[in-house]
C-alpha positions in Angstrom: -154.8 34.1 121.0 -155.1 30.7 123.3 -152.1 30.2 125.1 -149.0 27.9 123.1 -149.0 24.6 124.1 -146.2 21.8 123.6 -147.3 18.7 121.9 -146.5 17.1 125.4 -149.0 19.4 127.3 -151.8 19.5 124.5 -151.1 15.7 124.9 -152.1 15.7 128.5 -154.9 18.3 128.4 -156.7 15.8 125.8 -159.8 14.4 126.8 -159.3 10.4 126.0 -162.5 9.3 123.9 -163.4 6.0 122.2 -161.9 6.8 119.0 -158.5 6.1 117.8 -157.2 9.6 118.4 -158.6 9.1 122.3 -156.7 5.5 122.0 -153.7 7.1 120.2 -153.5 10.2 123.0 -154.2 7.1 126.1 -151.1 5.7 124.2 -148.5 8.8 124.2 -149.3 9.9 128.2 -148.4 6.5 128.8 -145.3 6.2 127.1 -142.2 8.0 128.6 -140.0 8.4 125.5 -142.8 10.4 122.9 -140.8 13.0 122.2 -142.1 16.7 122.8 -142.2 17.2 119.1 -141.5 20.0 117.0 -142.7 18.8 113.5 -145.0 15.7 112.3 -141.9 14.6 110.7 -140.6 14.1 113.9 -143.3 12.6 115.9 -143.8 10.0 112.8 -140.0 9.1 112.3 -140.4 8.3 116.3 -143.8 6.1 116.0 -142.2 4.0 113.1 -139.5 3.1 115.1 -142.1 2.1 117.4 -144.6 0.5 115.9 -145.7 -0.1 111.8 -149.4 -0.2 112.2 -150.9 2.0 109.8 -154.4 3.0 112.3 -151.2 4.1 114.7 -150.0 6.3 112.6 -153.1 7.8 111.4 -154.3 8.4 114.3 -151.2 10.6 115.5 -151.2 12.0 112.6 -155.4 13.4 113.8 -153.9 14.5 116.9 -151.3 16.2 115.7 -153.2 18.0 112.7 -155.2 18.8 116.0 -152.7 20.3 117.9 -150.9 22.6 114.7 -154.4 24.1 114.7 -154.8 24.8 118.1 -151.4 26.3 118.0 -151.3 27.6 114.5 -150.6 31.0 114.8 -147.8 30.7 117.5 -146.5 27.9 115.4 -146.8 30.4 111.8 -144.9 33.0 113.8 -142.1 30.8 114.8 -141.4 29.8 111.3 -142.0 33.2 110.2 -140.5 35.6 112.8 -140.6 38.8 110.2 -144.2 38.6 109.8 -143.7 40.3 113.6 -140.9 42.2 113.6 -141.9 45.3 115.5 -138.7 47.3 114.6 
């Protein structure tokens, strides 16, 4: 399994391409407040405070559908802890 990333490192381990996820992820390294979000729910509360453009949002929303599958199967055992229980 790759190693976990937060969304704030998989953020800055993005390559930036001329695409609106590469604008999107130019976007978040830049700005100081994205939250190291846990959930799309959270990272999408945080952009509409921030900005209503719909291409915005969609384009997070790529990144982040991205990131869960990088991370899926850390992420799956988070939220499902007795899938691993050892004992």
């Amino acid at each position: 399994m790759d190693e976990y990333q937060s969304f704030l490192e998989y953020i800055k381990s993005r390559r930036i391409t001329d695409t609106p996820a590469g604008d999107f992820t130019h976007d978040a390294r830049r700005d100081r407040n994205l939250p190291d979000a846990q959930s799309w729910d959270e990272l999408r509360r945080y952009l509409s405070r921030r900005t209503s453009n719909p291409n915005v949002i969609a384009a997070a929303h790529s990144v982040w559908s991205q990131y869960v599958r990088k991370n899926r199967l850390y992420l799956f055992a988070k939220a499902h802890p007795e899938f691993f229980d050892n004992s």
